[in-house]
Every structure is written in structure tokens, then in C-alpha cells.
PALOLO-554002 format. One line per 5 residues: number of its first residue (from 1); for each residue z, y negated, x of N, C-alpha, C. Coordinates in nm, 2 decimals. Each point is the difference from the previous one (the first is absolute). Layout:
BEGIN
NUM) Z:Y:X:Z:Y:X:Z:Y:X | ...
END
This chain:
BEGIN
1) -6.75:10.93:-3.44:-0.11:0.08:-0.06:-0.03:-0.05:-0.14 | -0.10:0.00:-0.05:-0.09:-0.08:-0.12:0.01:0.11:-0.06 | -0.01:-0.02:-0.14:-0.01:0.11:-0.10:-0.16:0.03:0.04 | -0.13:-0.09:0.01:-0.12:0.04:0.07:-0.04:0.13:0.07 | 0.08:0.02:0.09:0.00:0.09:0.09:0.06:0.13:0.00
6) -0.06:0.10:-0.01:0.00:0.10:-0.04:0.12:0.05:0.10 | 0.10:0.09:-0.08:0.11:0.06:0.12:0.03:0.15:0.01 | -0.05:0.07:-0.08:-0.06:0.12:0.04:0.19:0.08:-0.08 | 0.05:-0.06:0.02:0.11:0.10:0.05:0.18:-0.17:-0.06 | 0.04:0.05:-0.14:0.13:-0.10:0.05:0.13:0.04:-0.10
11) 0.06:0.02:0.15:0.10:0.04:0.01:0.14:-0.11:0.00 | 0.14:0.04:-0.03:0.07:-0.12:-0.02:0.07:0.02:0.17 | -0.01:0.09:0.03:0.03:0.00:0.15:-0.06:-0.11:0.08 | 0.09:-0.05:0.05:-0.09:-0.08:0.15:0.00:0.07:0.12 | -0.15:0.03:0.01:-0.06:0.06:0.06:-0.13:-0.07:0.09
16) -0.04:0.01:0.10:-0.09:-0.08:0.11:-0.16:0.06:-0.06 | -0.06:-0.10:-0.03:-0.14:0.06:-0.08:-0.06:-0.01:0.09 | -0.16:0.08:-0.03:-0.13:-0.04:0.10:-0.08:-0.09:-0.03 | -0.08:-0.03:0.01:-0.09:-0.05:-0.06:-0.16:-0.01:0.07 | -0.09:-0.01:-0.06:-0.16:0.05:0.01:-0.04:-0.12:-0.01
21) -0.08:-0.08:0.06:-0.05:-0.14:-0.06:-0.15:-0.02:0.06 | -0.11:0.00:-0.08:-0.09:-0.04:0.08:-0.01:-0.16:0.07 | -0.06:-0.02:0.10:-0.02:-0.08:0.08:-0.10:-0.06:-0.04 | -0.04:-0.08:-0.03:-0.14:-0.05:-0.02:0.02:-0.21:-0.09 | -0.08:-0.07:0.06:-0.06:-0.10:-0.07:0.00:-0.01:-0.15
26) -0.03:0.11:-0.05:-0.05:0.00:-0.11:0.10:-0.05:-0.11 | -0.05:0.00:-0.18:0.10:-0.02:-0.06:0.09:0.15:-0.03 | 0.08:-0.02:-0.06:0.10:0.10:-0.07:0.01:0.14:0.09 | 0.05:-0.02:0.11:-0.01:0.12:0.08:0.10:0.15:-0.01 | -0.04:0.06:0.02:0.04:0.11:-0.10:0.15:0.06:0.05
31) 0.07:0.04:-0.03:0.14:-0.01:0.05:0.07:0.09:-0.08 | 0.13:0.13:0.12:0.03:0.07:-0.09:0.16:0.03:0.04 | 0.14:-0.04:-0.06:0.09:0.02:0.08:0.08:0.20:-0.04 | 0.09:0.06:0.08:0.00:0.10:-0.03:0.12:0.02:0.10 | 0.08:0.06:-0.03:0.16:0.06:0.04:-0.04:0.09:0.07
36) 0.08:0.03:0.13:0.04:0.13:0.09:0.04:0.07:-0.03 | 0.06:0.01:-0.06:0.12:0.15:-0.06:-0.05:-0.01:-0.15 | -0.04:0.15:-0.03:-0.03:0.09:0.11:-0.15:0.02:0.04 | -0.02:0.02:0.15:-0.15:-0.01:0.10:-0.01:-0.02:0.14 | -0.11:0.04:0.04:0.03:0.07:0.14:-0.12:-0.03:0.06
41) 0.01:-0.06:0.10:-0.09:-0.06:0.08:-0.08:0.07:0.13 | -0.09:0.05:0.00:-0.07:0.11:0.16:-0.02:-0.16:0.07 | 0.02:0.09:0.12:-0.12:-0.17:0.11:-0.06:0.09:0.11 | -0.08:-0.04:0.03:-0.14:0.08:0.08:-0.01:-0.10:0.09 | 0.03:-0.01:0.12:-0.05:-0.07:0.13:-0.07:0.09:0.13
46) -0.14:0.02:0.06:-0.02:0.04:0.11:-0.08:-0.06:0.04 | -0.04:0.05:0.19:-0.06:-0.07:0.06:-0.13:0.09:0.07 | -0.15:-0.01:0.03:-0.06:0.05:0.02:-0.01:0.03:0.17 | 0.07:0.04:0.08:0.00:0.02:0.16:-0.14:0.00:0.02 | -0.04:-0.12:0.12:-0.17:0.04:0.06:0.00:0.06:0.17
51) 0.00:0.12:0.05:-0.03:0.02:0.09:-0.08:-0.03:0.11 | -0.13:-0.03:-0.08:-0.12:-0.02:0.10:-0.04:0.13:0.04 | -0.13:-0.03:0.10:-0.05:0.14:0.08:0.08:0.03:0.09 | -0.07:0.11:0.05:0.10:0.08:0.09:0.16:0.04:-0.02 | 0.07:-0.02:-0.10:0.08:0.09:-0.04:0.04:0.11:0.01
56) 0.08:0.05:0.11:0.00:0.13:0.04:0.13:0.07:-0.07 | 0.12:-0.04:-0.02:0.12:0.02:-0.01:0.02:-0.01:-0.20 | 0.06:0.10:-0.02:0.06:-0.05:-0.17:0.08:-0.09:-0.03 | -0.03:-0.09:-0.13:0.10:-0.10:-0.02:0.03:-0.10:0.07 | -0.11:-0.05:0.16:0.03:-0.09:0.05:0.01:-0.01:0.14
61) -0.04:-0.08:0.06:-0.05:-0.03:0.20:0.12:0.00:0.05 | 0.02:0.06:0.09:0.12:0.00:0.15:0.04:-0.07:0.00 | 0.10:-0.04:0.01:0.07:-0.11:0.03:0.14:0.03:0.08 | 0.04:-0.12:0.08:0.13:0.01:0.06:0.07:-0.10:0.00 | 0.08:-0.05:-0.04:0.10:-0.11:0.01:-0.04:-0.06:-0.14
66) 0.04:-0.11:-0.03:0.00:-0.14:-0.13:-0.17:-0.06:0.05 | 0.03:0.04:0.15:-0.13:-0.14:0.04:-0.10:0.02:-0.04 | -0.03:0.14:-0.05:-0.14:0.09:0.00:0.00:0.03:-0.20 | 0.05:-0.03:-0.05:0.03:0.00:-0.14:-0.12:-0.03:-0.06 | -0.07:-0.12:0.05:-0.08:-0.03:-0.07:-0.16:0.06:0.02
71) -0.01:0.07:0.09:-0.12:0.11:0.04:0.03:0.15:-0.11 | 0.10:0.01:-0.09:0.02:0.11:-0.01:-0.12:0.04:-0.13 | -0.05:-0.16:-0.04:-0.10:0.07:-0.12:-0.13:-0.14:0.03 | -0.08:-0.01:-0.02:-0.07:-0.12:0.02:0.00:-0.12:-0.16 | 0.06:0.08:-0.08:0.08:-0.12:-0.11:-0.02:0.11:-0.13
76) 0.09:-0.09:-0.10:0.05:0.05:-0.15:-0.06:-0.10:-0.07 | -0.05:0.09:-0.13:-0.02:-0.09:-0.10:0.06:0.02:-0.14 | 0.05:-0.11:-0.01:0.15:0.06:-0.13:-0.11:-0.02:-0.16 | 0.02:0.12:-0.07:-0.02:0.00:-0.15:0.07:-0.04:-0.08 | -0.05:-0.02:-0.11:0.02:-0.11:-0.06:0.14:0.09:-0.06
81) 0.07:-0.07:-0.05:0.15:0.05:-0.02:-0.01:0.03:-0.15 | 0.04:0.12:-0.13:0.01:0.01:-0.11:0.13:0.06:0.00 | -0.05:-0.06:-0.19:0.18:-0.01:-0.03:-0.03:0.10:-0.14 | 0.11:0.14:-0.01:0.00:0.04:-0.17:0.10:-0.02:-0.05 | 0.01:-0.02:-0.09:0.08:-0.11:-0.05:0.02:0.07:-0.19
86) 0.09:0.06:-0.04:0.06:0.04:-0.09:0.07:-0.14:-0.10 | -0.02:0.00:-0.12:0.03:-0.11:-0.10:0.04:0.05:-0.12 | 0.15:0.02:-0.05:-0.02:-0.02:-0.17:-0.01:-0.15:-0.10 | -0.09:0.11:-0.05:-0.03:-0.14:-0.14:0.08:0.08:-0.13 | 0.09:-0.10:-0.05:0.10:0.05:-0.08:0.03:-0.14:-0.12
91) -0.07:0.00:-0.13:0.04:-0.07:-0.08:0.12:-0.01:-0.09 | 0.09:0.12:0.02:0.09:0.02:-0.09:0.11:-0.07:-0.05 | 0.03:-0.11:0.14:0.10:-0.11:-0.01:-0.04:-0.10:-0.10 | -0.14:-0.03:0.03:-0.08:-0.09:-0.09:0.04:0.04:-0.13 | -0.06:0.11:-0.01:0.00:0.07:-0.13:0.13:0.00:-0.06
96) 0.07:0.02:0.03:0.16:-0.01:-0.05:0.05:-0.12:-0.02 | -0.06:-0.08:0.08:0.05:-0.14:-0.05:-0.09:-0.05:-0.07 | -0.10:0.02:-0.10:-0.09:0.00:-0.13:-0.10:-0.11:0.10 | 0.00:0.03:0.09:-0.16:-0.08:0.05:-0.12:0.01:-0.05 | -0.06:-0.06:-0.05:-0.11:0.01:-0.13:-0.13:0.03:0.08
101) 0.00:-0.05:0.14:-0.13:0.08:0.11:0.04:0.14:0.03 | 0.07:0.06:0.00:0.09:0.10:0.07:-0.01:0.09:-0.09 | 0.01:-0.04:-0.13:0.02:0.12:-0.12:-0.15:0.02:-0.03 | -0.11:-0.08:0.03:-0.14:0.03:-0.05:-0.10:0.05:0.14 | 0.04:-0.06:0.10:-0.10:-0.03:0.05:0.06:0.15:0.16
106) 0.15:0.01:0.00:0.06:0.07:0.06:-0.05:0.00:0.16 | -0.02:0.06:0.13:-0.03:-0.06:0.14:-0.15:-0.01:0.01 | -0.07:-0.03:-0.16:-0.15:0.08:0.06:-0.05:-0.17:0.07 | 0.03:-0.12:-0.02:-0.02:-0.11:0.06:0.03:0.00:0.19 | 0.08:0.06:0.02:0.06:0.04:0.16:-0.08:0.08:0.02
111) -0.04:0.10:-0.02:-0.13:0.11:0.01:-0.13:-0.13:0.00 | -0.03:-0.03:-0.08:-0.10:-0.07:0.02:-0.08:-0.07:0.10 | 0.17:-0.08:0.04:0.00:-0.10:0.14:-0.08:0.09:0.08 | 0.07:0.09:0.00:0.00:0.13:0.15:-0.14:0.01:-0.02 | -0.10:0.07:-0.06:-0.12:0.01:0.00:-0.07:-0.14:0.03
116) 0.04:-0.11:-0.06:-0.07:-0.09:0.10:0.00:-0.06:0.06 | 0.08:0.04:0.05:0.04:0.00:0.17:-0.10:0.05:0.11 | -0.01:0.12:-0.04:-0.07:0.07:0.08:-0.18:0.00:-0.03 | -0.01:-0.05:-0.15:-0.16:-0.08:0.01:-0.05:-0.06:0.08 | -0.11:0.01:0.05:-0.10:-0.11:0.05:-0.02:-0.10:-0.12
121) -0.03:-0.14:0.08:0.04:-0.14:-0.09:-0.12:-0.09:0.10 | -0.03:-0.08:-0.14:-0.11:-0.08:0.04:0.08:-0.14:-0.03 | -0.01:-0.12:0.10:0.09:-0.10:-0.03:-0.12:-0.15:-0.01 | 0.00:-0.05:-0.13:-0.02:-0.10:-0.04:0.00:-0.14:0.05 | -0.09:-0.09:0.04:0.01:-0.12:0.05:0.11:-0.07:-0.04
126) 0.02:0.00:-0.12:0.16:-0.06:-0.10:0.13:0.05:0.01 | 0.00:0.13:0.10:0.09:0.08:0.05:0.02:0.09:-0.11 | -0.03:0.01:-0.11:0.00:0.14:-0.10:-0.03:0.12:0.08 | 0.08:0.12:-0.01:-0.04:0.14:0.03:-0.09:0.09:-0.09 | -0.13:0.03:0.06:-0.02:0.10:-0.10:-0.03:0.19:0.04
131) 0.04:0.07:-0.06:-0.01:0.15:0.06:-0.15:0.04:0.02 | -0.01:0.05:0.10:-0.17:0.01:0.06:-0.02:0.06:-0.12 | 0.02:0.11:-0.07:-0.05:0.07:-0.03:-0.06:-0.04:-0.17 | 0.08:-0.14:-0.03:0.02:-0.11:-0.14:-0.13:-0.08:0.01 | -0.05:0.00:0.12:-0.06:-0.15:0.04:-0.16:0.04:0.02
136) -0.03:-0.10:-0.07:-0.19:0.00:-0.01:-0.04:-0.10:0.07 | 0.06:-0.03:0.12:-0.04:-0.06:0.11:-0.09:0.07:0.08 | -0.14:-0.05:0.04:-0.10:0.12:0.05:-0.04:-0.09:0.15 | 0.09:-0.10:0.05:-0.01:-0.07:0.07:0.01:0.09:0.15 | -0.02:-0.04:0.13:0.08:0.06:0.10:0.15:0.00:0.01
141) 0.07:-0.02:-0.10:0.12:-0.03:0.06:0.10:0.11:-0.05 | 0.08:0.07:0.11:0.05:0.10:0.07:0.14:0.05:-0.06 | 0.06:0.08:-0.09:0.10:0.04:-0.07:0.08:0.03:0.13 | 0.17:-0.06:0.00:0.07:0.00:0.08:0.11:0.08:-0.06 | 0.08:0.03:0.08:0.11:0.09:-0.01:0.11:-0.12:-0.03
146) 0.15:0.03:-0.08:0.08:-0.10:0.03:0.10:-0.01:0.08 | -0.02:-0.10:0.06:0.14:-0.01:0.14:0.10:-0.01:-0.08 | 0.12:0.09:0.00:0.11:-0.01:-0.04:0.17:-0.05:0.09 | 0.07:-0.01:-0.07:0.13:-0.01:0.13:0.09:0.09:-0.09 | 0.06:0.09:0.09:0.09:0.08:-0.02:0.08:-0.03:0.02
151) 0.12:-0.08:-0.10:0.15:-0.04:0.03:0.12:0.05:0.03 | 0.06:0.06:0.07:0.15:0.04:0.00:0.10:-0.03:0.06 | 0.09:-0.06:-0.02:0.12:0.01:0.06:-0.04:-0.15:0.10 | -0.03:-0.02:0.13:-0.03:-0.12:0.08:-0.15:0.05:0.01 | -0.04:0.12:-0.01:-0.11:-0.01:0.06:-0.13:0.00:-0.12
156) -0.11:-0.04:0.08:-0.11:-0.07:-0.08:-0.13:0.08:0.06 | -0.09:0.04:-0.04:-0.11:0.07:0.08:-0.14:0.03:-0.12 | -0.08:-0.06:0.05:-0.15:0.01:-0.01:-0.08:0.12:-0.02 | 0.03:0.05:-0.13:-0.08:0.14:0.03:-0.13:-0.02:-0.13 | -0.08:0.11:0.04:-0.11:0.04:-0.09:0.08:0.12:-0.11
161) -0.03:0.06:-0.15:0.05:0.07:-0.06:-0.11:0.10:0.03 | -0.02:0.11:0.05:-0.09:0.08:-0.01:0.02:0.11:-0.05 | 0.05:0.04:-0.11:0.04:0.11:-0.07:0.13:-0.03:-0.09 | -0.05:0.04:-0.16:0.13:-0.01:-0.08:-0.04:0.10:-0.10 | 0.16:0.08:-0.02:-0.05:0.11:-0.10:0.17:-0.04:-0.08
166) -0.01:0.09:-0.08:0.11:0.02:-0.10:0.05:0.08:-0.11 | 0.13:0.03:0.03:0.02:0.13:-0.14:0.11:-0.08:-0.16 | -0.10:0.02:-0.06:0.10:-0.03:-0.10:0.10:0.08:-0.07 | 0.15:-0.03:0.00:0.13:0.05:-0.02:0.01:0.04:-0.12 | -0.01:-0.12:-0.06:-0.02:0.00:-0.17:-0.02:-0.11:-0.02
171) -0.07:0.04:-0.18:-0.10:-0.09:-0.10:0.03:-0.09:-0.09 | 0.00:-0.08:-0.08:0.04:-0.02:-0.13:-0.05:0.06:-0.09 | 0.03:-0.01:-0.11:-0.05:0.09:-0.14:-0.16:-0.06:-0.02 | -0.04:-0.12:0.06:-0.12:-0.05:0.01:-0.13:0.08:0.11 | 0.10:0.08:0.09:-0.05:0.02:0.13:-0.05:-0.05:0.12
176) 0.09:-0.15:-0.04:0.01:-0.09:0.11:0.10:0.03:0.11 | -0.01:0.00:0.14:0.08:0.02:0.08:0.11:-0.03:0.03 | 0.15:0.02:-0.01:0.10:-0.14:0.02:0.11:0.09:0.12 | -0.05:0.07:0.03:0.05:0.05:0.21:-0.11:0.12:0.03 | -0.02:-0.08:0.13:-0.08:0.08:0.10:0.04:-0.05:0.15
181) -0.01:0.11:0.07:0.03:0.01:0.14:-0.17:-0.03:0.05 | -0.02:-0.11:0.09:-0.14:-0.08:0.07:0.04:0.05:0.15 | -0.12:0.04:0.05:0.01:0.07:0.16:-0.13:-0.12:0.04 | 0.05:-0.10:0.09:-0.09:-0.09:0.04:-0.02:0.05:0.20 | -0.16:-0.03:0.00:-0.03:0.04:0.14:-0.04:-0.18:0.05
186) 0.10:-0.07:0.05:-0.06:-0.09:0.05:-0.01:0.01:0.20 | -0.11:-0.11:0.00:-0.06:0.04:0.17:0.03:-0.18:0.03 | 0.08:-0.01:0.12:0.03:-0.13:0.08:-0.10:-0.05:0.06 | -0.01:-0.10:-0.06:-0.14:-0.11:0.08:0.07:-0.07:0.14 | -0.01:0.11:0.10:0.04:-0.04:0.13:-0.08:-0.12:0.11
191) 0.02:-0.13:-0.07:-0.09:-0.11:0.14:0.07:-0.10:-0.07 | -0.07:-0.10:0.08:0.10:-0.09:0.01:-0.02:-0.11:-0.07 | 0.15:0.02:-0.12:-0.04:-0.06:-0.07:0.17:-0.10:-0.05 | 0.02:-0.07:-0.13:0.13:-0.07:-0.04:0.16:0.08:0.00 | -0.09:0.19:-0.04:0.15:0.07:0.00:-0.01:0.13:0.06
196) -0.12:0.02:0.04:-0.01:0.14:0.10:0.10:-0.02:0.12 | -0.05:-0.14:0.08:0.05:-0.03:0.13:0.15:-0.02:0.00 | 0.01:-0.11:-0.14:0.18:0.02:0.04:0.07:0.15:-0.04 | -0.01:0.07:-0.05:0.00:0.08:-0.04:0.02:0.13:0.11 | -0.09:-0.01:0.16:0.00:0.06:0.09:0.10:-0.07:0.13
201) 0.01:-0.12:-0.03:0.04:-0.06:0.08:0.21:0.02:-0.04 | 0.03:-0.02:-0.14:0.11:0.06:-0.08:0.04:0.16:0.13 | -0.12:0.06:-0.05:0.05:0.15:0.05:0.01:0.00:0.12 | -0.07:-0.02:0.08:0.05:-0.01:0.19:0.13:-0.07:0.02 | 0.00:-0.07:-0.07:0.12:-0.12:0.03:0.13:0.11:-0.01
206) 0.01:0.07:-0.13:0.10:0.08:-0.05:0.02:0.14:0.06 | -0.14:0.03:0.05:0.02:0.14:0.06:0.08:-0.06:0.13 | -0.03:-0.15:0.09:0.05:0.00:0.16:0.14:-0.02:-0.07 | 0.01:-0.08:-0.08:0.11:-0.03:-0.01:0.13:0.10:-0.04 | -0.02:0.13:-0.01:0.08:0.10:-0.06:0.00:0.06:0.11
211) -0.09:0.02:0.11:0.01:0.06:0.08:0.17:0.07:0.06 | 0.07:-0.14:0.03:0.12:0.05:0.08:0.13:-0.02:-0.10 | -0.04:-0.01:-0.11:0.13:0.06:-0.12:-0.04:0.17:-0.03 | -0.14:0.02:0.01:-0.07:0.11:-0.04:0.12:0.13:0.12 | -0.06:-0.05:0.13:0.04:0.05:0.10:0.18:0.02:0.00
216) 0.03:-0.13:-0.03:0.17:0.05:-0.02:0.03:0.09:-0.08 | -0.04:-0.01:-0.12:0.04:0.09:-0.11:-0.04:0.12:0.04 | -0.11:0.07:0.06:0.00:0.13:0.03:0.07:0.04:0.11 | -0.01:-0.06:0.08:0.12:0.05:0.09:0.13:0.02:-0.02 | 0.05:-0.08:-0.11:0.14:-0.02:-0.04:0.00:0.15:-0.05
221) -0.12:0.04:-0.12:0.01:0.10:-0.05:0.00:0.18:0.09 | -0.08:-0.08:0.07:-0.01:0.14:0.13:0.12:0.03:0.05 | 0.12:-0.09:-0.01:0.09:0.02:0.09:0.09:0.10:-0.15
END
């Protein structure tokens, strides 16, 4: 990690960070790392069941045996998967060790990231970023959201940031920010793409594969 890169959160513990990174061509892409502990992750996965007409029964068509399984709905369509996602931003280590960013400028640069993140961005022939809302471009050309990758642990995932709020903890005598707890709403860009797919392909693998350790261990414990 580069002194560059903003880290939200540093601690002398070794500890497994996240990290936020936009995706993009462009230059200087915006990037934000940040510690798990302490923070708490929601995950939202469902699927939309399609019945079709004639639907007589609740919840789903007659069926009998495995072989008839697939008559039971005429198909699902899965939504898009969101993640809430709990973050402290905590300068104080900085600050204790007389970090000269840290003592003035306290997490309001990590905050910053976060908000433009979630901007619409107009991107530059030269690959410069600019925020739609900066840009006196009166051209057709179309303010995009930024594809981000949400880093943890092995896994890597493509999401949009659609929502960021935040409470500030405490201030400096400046009333600059130097901890606040970030509640990020990001949404999974589910198709097929460099890290969605492996990513799905990881998880089937691991769900078959647990199957019959899964299965021992509970029966062990039943007994």
C-alpha cells in the first residue's frame, strides 16, 4: 500500500483490509482501503419465480417425482444482488503517530473518495475523469456511474455504489472529521464479465464441494 492511497482506518494490528477501487481506463482511479473490524456486512440475494398463465395452485405447479421439477414454475429471474456494508474511518493512529495529513486534514479525504464514488462521471478522450456535475461539456455524451471492485479476502466483485451516508464520531478543534462510521449500499453488476463469473463459478464449486463434509458433520452432531 502507497502512502497515495487513502486507508481510511490504521491500525498496528494485522488485520485483512477491504478495499474499494474503481475500475476504469482512466488516469488516477479512485481507490479507498479500509479494515473489517469493526463492521458488518448485509447481503441481499433473491430470485423473481415466473409462473406463467393458468396458475391455479400457490407457490407453484404440481409436480411429482425430480422428473417434473422443472414444470414447477415456467422460470426465475434473479436480482441483482446488494451488499450493506458498515465501515469505520478512524484517524487516530495517524494522529498519534504525528501524521501531518491526519492531524489537519483528519478522514475528511476517505469521505471524499466515497462521495465520488457514487457521482456520475464524464470520461475524457485522454482518460481524465470529470464529475458530471463539474463539466461544461454540452456534447451528447452520457455521465456514467463508476464500476467499482469490491475487494475481500479471495473474493473480487463488480459492483455499482448506489447509496453512501455517514455519521461523524468526532471532530477536530478545526471541525474537520477524523472518525466516522460509512454505511455503503453497493449493487453487483451480475453478467458476464472478468470477476462476476469467476466469482460464481468459486461459489458452486464450494457449495458442491462441502456438500458431504457438510453432511457428516451434522449427522455426527445429531447423534
Amino acid at each position: 500500500m502507497t502512502s497515495s492511497v487513502a486507508t481510511g482506518n490504521q491500525s498496528p494490528l494485522r488485520v485483512t483490509r477491504g478495499v474499494l477501487k474503481e475500475h476504469t481506463g482512466g488516469d488516477n482511479p479512485l481507490e479507498l482501503h479500509f479494515e473489517f473490524n469493526p463492521s458488518t456486512i448485509t447481503r441481499s440475494r433473491a430470485i423473481e419465480i415466473e409462473f406463467g398463465e393458468g396458475q391455479a395452485t400457490a407457490g407453484g405447479r404440481d409436480f411429482s417425482g425430480t422428473s417434473e421439477i422443472a414444470r414447477v414454475a415456467q422460470g426465475a429471474t434473479v436480482k441483482a444482488e446488494t451488499f450493506t456494508l458498515k465501515i469505520l474511518l478512524d484517524a487516530t493512529d495517524r494522529m498519534n503517530a504525528d501524521d501531518a495529513d491526519a492531524n489537519t486534514k483528519g478522514v475528511q479525504p476517505e469521505l471524499d473518495i466515497l462521495y465520488s464514488m457514487v457521482e456520475p462521471k464524464l470520461q475524457a478522450p485522454d482518460g481524465a475523469s470529470t464529475l458530471a456535475a463539474l463539466s461544461d461539456n454540452a456534447g451528447d455524451e452520457q455521465p456514467y456511474p463508476s464500476v467499482l471492485l469490491f475487494s475481500w479476502g479471495k473474493q473480487v466483485l463488480p459492483v455499482f455504489m448506489t447509496q453512501v451516508q455517514f455519521e461523524v464520531k468526532a471532530y477536530l478543534p478545526t471541525l474537520v472529521p477524523y472518525r466516522a462510521e460509512a454505511t455503503l449500499t453497493l449493487q453487483v453488476i451480475q453478467s458476464r464479465n472478468d470477476f462476476y463469473t469467476p466469482e460464481i463459478e468459486r461459489m458452486f464449486n464450494s457449495a458442491q464441494s462441502a456438500v458431504g463434509s457438510l453432511q457428516g458433520y451434522q449427522s455426527t452432531g445429531d447423534g
